[in-house]
Phi, psi and omega in degrees: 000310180294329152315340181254334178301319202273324150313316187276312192317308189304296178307337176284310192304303154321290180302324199287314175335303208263343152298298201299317148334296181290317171313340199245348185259337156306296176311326169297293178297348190254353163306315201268310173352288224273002162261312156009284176304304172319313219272336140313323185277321179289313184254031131315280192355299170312306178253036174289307162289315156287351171317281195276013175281309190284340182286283185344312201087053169242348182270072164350321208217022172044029165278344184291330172318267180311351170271330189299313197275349139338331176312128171218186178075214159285311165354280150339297155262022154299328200272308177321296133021285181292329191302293196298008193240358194272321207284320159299003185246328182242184185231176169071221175314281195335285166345283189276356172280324175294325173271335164308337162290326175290319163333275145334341171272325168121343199297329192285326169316298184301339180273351139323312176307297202279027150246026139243031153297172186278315172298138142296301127013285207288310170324325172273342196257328194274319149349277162002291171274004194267326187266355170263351185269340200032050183284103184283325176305323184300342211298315180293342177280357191228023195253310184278342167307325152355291197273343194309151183282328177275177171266343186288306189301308185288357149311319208254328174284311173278020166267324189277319164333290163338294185289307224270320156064056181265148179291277188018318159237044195282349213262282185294340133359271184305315176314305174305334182299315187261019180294131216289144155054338168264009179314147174253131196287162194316293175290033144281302197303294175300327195284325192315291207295317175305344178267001191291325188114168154316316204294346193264008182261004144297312193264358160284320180301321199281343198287355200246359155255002201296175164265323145244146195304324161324301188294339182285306201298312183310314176295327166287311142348308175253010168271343184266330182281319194262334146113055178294066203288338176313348189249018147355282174305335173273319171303316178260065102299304200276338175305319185259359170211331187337112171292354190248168198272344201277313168336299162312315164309310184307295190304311168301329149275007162270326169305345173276313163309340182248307196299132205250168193297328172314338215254026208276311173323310175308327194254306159340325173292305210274349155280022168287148187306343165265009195257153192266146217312284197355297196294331249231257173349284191297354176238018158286296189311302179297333188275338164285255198323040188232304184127315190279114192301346145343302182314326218281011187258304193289324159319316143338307201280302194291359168303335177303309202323164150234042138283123201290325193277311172293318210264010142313285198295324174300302164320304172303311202294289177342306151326328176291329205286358215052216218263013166277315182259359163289332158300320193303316175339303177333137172096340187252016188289350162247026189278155182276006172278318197245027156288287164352292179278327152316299190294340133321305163300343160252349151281357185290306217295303201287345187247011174252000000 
């Protein structure tokens, strides 16, 4: 017993030990942190003012723009730091007078060297700046960052990508989502892929034969957000055979946004009751963006359903038709789909 007592002691002593050890190594590091800080700041301090003349757009005649590039040392790269963390916020002269000052310091060069560093960190930081610098020279190196073993580095490479918003890579973007075990998560890829331009709509049509379903769905997705109507015939592809459903779903609201009266059949097959409920919603929801008083006998039908939701969402699209479709309504003024669905549609009308 005194031997099992002399254990729990021992062992209580260790852990408080090995807390008090951590507690004080917490302490440490938010110690050296916060002189860190200081110590940055002090040596900021001189050009803070001219920092904030050139972030403003107030340096008229670009001297502050020249004290900035005077900076050297540690100094410099305090001020680098700060410039890049400035750059996400502003735009236009300011923008490009901050990045000509990195330029000129060398920052923007070195952060090319520095993705293939070894460090993650500097490899994700170095993206970061290439793509806020909008350094177009970079676009093939950050193109093969893509591909990079960490996920921070392919996130920071297709954000620079983004800012630079060359189409050129809009192909290996879309691509990268689906790359084995190195995948780029979707929505990076899509905020990537929305700053590209027009130019990219070719490569959303091929992107929508892909193999894989992220890349399909990302692609059906920005051809209805950029209003990409060439990819129509590939959209009621994925819609009428796609195995996966969120694909399907995708396409179908982009044929509601895009998609012309012909496409009234298509969306009208897949709210059949054999169809799975989701796709059956989503393409009630397109035929109301679509539009087309074609629509109102089947939409007319699904008031029925028994789904509570669908014969909601039919009812709202119905509202939408003018007056074919508020007749088709009669009758149906006290089912709890279209009280619902009224009363949505006049807090819409009241809050727009």
């Amino acid at each position: 017993m005194i031997i099992g007592a002399t254990l729990l002691v021992g062992a209580t002593v260790v852990v408080l030990g090995a807390c008090l050890l951590l507690v004080l190594l917490v302490v440490a590091v938010r110690a050296r942190r916060h002189a860190r800080l200081q110590r940055e700041a002090m040596l900021l301090s001189p050009l803070r003012t001219p920092l904030i003349t050139v972030a403003s757009g107030e340096d008229d005649d670009g001297s502050a723009a020249d004290e900035l590039r005077q900076a050297t040392g540690v100094t410099r790269d305090v001020l680098d730091r700060n410039v890049v963390a400035m750059l996400s916020k502003i735009r236009g002269v300011p923008a490009d007078q901050l990045v000509q000052v990195l330029e000129d310091h060398g920052a923007v060069e070195l952060a090319a060297v520095e993705l293939t560093s070894r460090s993650t960190v500097k490899r994700a930081r170095a993206a970061q700046l290439l793509g806020l610098a909008r350094a177009g020279h970079a676009v093939p190196l950050l193109v093969e960052a893509l591909g990079d073993e960490a996920v921070e580095v392919r996130n920071s490479a297709a954000y620079a990508l983004g800012l630079i918003g060359d189409p050129v890579a809009a192909g290996p973007v879309l691509a990268a989502i689906g790359a084995p075990e190195r995948g780029l998560p979707a929505a990076t890829a899509a905020e990537a892929l929305q700053s590209m331009g027009v130019g990219i709509s070719d490569v959303l049509r091929g992107g929508m034969a892909d193999a894989n379903a992220r890349t399909r769905m990302v692609a059906a997705h920005l051809s209805a957000e950029r209003s990409f109507t060439r990819g129509l015939p590939e959209l009621r592809q994925l819609l009428d055979h796609d195995p996966d459903l969120t694909v399907r779903e995708t396409s179908a609201t982009a044929i509601g946004r895009l998609g012309r009266g012909e496409d009234v059949d298509i969306l009208v097959r897949h709210t059949a009751e054999t169809e799975p409920l989701a796709l059956r919603r989503a393409c009630v929801v397109a035929l109301g963006e679509l539009g087309e008083t074609r629509a109102v006998p089947a939409l007319t039908a699904l008031l029925d359903d028994s789904d509570p939701r669908l014969a909601e969402l039919a009812a709202t699209a119905l509202l939408t038709m003018g007056p074919d479709g508020t007749a088709a309504l009669m009758g149906h003024e006290d089912d709890p789909a279209v009280r619902t669905a009224r009363l949505l549609v006049s807090l819409q009308k009241a809050s727009a």
